[in-house]
Residue, then its C-alpha position, 0 to 999 in steps of 0.5 A: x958667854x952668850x950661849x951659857x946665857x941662854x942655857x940659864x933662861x931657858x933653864x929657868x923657865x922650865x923649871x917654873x913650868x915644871x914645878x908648877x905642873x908638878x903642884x898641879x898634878x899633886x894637888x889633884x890626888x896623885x901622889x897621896x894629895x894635899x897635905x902630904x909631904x909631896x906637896x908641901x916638897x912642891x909648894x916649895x918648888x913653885x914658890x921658888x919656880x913661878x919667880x924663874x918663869x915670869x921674869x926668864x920668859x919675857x926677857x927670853x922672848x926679847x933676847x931671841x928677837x934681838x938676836x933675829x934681827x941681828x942676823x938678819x941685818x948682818x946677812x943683808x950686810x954680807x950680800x950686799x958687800x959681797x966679793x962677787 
């Protein structure tokens, strides 16, 4: 469950990134420009992407330092209650 998870958010905050990379690059002429169907096609994105950005990343950022710190205890758990 974990791993499809972290599939999603990094998914997601890419996405936003995407489509709001791809507005950008419209809105500055390319692909015909303002007012063409390829941009009102990526205002759509990026109303839809910018949610998925702001709120996949930070919880992104806390899911990967907790899962940091997790291993890290568990690998001083494991040294000191070694067999050895």
């Amino acid at each position: 469950m974990r791993k499809y998870g972290m599939f999603f958010f990094e998914n997601t905050v890419v996405h936003g990134r995407v489509d709001s990379s791809a507005k950008k690059y419209v809105e500055e002429g390319n692909l015909v420009g303002k007012g063409s169907d390829n941009h009102k096609a990526t205002v759509v994105g990026n109303t839809i992407g910018d949610p998925f950005k702001d709120t996949s990343g930070p919880s992104l950022n806390i899911l990967i330092e907790l899962m940091s710190m997790v291993s890290i205890v568990m690998a001083g758990l494991t040294i000191a209650y070694s067999l050895i």
